[in-house]
N, CA, C and O atoms as CSV, one atom per row, in Angstrom:
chain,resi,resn,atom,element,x,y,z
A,1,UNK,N,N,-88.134,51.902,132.942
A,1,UNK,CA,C,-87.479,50.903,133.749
A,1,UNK,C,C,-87.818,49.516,133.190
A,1,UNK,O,O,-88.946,49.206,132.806
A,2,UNK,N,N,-86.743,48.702,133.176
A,2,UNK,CA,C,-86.955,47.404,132.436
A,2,UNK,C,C,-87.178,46.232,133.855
A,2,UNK,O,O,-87.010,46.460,135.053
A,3,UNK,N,N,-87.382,45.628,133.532
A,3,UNK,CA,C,-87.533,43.848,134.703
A,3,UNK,C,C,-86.865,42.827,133.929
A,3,UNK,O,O,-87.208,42.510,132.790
A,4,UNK,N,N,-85.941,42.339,134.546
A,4,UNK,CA,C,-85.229,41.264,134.016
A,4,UNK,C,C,-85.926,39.698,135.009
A,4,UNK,O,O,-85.893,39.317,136.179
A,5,UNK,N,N,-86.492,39.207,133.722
A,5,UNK,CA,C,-87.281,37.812,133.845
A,5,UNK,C,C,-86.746,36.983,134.111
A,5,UNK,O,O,-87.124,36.321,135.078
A,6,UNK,N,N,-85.478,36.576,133.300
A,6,UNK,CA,C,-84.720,35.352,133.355
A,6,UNK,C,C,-83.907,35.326,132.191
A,6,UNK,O,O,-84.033,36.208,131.341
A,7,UNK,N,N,-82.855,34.144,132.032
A,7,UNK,CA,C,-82.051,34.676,130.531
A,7,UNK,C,C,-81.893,35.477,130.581
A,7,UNK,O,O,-81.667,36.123,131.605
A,8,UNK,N,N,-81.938,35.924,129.256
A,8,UNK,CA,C,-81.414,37.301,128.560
A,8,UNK,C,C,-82.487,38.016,128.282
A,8,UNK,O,O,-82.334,38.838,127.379
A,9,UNK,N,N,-83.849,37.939,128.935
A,9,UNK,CA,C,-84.651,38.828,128.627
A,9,UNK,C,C,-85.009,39.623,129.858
A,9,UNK,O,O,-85.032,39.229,131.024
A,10,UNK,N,N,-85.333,41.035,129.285
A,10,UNK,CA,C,-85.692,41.748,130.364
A,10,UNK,C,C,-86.803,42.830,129.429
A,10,UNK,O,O,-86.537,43.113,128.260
A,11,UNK,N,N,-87.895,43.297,130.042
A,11,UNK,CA,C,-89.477,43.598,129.256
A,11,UNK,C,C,-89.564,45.086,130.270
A,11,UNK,O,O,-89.242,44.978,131.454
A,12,UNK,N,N,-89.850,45.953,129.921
A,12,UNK,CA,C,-90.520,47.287,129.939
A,12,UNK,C,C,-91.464,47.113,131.498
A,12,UNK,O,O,-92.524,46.490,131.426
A,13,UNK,N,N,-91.097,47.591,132.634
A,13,UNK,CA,C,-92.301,47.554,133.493
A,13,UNK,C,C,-93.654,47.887,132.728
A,13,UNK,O,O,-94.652,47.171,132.641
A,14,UNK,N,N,-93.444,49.114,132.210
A,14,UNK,CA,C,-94.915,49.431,131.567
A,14,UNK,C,C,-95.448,48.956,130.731
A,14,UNK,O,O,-96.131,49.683,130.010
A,15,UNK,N,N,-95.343,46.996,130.358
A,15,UNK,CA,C,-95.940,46.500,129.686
A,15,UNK,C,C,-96.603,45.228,130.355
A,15,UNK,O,O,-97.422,44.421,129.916
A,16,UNK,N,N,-95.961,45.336,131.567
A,16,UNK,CA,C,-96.448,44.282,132.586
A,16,UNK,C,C,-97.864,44.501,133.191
A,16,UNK,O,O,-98.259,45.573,133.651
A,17,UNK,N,N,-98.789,42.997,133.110
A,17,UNK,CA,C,-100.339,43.451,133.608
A,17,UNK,C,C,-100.560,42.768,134.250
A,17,UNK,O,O,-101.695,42.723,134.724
A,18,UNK,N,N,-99.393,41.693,134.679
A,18,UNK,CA,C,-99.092,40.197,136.295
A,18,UNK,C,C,-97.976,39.789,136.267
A,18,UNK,O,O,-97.311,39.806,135.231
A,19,UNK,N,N,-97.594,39.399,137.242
A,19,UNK,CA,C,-96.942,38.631,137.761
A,19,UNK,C,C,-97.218,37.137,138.673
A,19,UNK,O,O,-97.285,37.194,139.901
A,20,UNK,N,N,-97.348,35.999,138.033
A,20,UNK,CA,C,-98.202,35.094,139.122
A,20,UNK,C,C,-97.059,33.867,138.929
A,20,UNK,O,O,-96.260,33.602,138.031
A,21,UNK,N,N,-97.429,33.180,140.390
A,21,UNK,CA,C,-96.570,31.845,140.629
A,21,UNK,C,C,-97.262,30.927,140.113
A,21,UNK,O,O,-98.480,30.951,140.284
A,22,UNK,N,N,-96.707,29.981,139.420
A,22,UNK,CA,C,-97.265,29.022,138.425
A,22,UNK,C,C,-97.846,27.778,139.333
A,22,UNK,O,O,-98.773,27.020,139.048
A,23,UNK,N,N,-97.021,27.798,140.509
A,23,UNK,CA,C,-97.291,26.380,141.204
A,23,UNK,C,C,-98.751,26.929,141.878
A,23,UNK,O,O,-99.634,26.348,141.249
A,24,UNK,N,N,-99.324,27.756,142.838
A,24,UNK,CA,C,-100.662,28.258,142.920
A,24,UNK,C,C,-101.615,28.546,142.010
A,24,UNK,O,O,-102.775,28.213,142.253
A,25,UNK,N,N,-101.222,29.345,140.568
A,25,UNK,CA,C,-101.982,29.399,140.076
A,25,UNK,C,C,-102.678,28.588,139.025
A,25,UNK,O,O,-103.763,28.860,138.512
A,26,UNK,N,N,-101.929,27.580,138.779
A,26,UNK,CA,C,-102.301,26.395,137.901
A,26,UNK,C,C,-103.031,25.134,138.917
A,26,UNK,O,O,-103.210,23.969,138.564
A,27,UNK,N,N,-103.332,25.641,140.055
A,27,UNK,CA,C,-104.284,24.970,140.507
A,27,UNK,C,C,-105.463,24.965,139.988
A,27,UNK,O,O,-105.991,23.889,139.708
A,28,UNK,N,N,-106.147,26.251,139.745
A,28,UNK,CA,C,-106.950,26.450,139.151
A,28,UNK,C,C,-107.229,25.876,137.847
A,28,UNK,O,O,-106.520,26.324,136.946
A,29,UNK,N,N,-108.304,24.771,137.435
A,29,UNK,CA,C,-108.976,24.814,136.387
A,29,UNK,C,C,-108.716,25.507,134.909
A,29,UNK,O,O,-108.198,25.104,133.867
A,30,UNK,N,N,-109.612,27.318,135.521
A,30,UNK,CA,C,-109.278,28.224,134.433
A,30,UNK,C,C,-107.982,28.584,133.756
A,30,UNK,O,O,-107.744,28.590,132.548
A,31,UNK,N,N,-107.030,28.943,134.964
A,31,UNK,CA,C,-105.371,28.874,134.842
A,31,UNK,C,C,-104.952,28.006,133.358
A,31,UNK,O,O,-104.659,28.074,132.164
A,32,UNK,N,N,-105.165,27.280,134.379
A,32,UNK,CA,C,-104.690,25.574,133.210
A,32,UNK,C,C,-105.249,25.910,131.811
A,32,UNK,O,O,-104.477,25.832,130.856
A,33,UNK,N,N,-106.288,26.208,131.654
A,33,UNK,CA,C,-106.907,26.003,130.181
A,33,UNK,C,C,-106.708,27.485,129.693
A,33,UNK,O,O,-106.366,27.700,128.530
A,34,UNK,N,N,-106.833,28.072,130.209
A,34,UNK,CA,C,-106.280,29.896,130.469
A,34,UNK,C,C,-104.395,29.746,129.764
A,34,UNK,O,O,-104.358,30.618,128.895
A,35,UNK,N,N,-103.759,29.430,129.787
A,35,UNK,CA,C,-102.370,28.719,129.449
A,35,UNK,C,C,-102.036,27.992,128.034
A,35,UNK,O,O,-101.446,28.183,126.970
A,36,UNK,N,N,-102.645,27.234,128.587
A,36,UNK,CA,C,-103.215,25.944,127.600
A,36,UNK,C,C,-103.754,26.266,125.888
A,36,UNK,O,O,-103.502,25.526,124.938
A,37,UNK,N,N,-104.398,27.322,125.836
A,37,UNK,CA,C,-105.463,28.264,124.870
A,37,UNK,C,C,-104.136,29.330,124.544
A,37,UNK,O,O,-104.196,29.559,123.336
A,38,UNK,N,N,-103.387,29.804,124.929
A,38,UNK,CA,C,-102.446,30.875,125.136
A,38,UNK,C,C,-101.427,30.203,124.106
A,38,UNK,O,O,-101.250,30.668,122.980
A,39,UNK,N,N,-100.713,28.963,124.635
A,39,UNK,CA,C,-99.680,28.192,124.254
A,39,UNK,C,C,-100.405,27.687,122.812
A,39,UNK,O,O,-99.751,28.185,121.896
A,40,UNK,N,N,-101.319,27.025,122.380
A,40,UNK,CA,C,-101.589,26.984,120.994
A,40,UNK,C,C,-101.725,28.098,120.426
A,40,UNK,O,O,-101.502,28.104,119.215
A,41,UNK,N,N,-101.988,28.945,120.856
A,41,UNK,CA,C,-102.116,30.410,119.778
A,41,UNK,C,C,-100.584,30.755,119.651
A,41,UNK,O,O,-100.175,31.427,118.704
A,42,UNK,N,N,-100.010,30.423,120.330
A,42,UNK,CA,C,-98.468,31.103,119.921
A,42,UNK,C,C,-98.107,32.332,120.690
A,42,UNK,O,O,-97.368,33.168,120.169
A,43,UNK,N,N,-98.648,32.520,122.062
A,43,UNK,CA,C,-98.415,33.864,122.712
A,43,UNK,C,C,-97.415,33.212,124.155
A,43,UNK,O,O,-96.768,33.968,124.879
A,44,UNK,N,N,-97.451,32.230,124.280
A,44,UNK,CA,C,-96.167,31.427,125.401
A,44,UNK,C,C,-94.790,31.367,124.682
A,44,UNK,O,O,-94.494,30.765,123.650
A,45,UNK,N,N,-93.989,32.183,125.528
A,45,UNK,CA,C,-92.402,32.059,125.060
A,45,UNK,C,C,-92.294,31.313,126.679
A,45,UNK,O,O,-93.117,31.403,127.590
A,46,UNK,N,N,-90.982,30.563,126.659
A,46,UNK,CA,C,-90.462,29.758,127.855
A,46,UNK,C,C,-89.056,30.620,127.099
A,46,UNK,O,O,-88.579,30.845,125.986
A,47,UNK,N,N,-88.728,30.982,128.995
A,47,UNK,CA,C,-87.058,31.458,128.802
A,47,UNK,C,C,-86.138,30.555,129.567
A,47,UNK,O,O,-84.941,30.800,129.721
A,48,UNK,N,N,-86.859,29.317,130.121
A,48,UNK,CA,C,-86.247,28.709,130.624
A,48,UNK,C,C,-86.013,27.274,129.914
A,48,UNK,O,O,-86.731,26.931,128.974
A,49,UNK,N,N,-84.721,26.252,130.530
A,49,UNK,CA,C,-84.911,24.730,130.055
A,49,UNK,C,C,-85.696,24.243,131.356
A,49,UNK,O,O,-86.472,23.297,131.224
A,50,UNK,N,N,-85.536,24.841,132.607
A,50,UNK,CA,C,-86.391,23.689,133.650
A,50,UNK,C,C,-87.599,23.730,133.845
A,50,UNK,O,O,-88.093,24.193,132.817
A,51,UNK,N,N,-88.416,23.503,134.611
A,51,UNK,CA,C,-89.758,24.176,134.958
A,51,UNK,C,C,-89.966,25.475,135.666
A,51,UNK,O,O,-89.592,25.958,136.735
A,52,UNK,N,N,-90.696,25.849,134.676
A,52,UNK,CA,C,-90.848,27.748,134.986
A,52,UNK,C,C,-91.475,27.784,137.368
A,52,UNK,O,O,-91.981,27.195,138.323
A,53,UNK,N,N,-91.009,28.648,136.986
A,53,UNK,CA,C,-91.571,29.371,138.469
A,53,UNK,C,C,-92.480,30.227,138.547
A,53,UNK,O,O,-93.297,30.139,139.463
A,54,UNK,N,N,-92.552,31.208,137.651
A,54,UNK,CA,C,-93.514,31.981,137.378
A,54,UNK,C,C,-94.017,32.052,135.863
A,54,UNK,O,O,-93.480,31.310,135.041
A,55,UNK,N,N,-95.064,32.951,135.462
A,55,UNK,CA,C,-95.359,33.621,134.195
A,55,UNK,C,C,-96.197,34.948,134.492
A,55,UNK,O,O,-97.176,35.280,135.159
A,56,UNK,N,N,-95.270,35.520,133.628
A,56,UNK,CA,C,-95.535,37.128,133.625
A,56,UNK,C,C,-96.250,37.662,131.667
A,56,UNK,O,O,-95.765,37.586,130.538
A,57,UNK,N,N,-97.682,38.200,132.290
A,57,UNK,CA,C,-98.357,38.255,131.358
A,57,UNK,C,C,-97.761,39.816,130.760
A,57,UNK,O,O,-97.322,40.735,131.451
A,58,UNK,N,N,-97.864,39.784,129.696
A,58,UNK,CA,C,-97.287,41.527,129.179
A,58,UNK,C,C,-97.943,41.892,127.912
A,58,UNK,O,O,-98.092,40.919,127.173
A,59,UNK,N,N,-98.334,42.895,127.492
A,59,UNK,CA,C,-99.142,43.449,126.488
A,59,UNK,C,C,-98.206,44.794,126.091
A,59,UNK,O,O,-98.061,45.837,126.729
A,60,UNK,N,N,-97.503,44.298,124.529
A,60,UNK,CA,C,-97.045,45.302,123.860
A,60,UNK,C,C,-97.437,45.642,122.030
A,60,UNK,O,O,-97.488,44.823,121.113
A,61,UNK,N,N,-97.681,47.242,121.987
A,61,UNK,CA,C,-98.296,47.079,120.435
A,61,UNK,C,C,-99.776,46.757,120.364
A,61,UNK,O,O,-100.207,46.640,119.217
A,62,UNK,N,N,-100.626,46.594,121.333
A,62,UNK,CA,C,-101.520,45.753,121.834
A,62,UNK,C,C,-101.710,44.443,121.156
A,62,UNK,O,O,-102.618,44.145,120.380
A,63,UNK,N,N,-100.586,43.606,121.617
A,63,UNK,CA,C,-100.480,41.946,121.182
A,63,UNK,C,C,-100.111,41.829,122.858
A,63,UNK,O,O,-99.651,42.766,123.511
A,64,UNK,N,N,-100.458,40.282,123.474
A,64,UNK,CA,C,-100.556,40.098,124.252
A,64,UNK,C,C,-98.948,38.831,124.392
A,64,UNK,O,O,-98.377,38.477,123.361
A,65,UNK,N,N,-98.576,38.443,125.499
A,65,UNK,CA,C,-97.281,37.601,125.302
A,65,UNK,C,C,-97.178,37.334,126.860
A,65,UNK,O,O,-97.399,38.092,127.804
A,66,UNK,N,N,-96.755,35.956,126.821
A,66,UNK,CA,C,-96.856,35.124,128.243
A,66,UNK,C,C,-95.331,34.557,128.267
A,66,UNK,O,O,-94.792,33.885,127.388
A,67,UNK,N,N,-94.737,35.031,129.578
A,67,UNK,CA,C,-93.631,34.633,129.622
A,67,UNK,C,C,-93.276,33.836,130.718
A,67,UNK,O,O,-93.355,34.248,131.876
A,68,UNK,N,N,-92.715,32.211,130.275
A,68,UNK,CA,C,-92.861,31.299,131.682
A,68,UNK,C,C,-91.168,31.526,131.785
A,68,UNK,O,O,-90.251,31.346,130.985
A,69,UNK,N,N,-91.245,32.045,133.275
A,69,UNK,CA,C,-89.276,32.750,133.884
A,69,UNK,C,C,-89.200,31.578,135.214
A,69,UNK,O,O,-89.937,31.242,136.142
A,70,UNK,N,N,-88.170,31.289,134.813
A,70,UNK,CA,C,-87.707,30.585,136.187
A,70,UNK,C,C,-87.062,31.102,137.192
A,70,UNK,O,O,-85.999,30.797,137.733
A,71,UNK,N,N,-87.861,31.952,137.385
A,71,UNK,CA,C,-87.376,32.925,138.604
A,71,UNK,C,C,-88.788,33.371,139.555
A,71,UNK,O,O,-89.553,34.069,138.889
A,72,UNK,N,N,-89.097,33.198,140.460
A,72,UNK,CA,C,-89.749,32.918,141.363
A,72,UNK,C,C,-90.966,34.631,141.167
A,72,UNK,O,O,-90.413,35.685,140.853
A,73,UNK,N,N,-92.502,34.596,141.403
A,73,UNK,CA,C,-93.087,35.425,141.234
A,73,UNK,C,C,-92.837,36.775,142.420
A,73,UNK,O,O,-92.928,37.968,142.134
A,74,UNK,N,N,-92.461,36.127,143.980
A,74,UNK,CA,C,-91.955,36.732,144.799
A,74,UNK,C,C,-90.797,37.913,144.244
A,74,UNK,O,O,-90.811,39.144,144.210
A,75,UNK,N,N,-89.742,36.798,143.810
A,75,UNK,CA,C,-88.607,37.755,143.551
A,75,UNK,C,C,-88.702,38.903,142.643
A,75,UNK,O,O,-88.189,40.002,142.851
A,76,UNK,N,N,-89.687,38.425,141.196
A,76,UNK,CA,C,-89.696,39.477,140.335
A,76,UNK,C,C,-90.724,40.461,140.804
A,76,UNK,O,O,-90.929,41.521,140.212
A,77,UNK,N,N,-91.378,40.077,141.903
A,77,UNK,CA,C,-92.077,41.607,142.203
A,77,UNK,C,C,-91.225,42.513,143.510
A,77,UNK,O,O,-91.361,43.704,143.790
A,78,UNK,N,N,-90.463,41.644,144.063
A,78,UNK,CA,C,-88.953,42.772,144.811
A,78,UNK,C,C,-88.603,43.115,143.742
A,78,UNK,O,O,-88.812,44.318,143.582
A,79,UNK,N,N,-88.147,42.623,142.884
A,79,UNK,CA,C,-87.379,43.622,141.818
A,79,UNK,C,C,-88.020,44.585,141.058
A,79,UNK,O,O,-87.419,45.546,140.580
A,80,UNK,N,N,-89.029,44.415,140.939
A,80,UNK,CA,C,-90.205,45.558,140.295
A,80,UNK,C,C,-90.259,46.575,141.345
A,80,UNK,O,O,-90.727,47.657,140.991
A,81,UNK,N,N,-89.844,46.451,142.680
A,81,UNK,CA,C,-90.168,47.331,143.451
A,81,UNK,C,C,-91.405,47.706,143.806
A,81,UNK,O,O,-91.581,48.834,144.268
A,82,UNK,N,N,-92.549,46.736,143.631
A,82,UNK,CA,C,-94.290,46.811,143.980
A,82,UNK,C,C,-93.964,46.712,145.651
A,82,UNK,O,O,-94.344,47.480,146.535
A,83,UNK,N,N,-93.178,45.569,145.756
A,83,UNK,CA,C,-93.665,45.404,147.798
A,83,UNK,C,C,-92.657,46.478,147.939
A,83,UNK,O,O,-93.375,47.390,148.348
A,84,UNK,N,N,-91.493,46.952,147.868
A,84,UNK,CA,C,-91.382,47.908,148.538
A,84,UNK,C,C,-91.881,49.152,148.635
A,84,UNK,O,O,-91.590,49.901,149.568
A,85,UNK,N,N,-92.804,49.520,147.520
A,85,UNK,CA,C,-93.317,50.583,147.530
A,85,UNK,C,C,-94.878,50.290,148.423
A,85,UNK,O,O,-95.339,51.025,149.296
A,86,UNK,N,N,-95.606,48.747,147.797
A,86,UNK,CA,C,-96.586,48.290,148.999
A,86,UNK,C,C,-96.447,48.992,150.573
A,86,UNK,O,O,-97.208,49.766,151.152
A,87,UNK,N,N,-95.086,48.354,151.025
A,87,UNK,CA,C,-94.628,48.351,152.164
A,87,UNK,C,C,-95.094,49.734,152.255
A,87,UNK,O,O,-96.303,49.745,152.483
A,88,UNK,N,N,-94.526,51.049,152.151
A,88,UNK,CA,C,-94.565,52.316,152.264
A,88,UNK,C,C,-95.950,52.586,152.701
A,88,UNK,O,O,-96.043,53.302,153.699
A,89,UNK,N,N,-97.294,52.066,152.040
A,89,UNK,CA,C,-98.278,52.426,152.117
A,89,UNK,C,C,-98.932,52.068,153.581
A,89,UNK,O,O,-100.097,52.426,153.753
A,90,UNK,N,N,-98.238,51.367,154.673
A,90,UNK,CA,C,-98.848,51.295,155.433
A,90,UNK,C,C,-99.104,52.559,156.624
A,90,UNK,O,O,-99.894,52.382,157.552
């Protein structure tokens, strides 16, 4: 099963290892420099022109790749189907 990020890309669930909202998690310090360290090495693709909403970390080949989607971290985990299957577990 694939996840469509944003654009024209869409990545392998089974290479996905997060899903996080950029506006919470770049509060953080580590985040920031966590990113920051990522984007000079060359492992940040942007699929967007505006400001991302989320970034979804993914590990394929074991190379690692950060993808900032302008599509909200909420939405791409309904579409992953995690909360609805969450949901189930109660």
């Amino acid at each position: 099963m694939f996840l469509h990020i944003g654009g024209e890309v869409a990545i392998p669930m089974k290479n996905i290892i997060a899903i996080m909202d950029i506006d919470t998690t770049t509060l953080s310090k580590d985040t920031k420099e966590f990113l920051r360290t990522a984007e000079e090495e060359g492992f940040v693709e942007s699929i967007c022109n505006d400001l991302p909403k989320s970034f979804i970390i993914t590990e394929m080949n074991k190379r690692s790749k950060i993808y900032l989607s302008p599509i909200s971290s909420l939405t791409l985990q309904k579409r992953s189907g995690y909360i609805k299957n969450f949901d189930n577990i109660r």
